[in-house]
C-alpha positions in Angstrom: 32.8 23.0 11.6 31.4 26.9 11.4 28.0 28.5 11.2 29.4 30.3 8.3 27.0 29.2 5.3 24.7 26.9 7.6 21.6 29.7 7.0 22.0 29.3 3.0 22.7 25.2 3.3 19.2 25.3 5.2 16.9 27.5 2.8 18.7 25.7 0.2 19.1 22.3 1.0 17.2 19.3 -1.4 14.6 17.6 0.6 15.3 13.5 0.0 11.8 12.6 1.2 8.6 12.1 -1.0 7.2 15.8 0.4 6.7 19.0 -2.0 7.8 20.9 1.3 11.1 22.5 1.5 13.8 22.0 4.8 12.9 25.8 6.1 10.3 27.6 4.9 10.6 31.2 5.6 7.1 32.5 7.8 5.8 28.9 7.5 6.6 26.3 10.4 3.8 24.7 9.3 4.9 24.5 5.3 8.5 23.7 6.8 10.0 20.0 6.5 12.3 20.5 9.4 9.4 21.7 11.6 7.4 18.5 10.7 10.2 16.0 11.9 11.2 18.1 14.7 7.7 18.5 16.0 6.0 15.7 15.5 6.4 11.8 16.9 5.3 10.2 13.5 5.7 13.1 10.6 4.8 11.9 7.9 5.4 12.7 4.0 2.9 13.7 0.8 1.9 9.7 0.8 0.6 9.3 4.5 4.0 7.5 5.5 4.8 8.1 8.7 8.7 9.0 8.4 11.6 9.0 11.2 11.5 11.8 13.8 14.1 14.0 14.5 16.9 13.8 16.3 17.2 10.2 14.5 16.6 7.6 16.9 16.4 9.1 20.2 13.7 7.8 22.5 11.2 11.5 22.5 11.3 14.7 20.6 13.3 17.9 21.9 11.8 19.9 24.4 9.0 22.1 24.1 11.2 25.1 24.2 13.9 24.0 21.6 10.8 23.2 19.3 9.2 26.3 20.4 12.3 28.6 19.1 12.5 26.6 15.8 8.9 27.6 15.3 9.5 31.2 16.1 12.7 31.6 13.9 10.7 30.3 10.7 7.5 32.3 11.6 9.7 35.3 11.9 11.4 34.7 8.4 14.2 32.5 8.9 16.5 35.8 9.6 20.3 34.6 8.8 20.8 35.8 12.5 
C-alpha cells in the first residue's frame, strides 16, 4: 500500500474510542489520540479507562526516539511531509 492519502486518512480519521480527542491534532501531541496510545503504557479515554497501548499487544512502547519524532511532527503542525 502507498503513502499517497495516509496524511488526510490521519487528520481525518473517526476516533472509535469514548475520547472528544481527534487521531492527530495539528500543534497538539498532548490534544492528539495517537500521541496518547503511543506514549503512554495505560492511555486512557474521557471515562478514566485505561485503553490498549499502541503497537497492540507488544510487550513495551516504541522507543523514545520514534515517540519523540511523533511528538515533534504534531507540535510542528502535522506538515503532509
Amino acid at each position: 500500500q502507498t503513502a499517497a492519502g495516509l496524511h488526510a486518512r490521519l487528520l481525518d480519521h473517526e476516533v472509535v474510542a469514548d475520547t472528544t480527542m481527534p487521531l492527530v491534532a495539528p500543534g497538539d501531541p498532548e490534544g492528539s489520540w495517537l500521541f496518547e496510545l503511543m506514549s503512554r503504557c495505560d492511555p486512557s479515554d474521557d471515562k478514566g479507562v485505561t485503553v490498549t497501548h499502541m503497537p497492540f499487544n507488544a510487550p513495551t512502547l516504541l522507543p523514545d526516539a520514534q515517540i519523540a519524532t511523533l511528538r515533534a511532527w504534531i507540535a510542528a503542525g502535522a506538515l503532509d511531509d
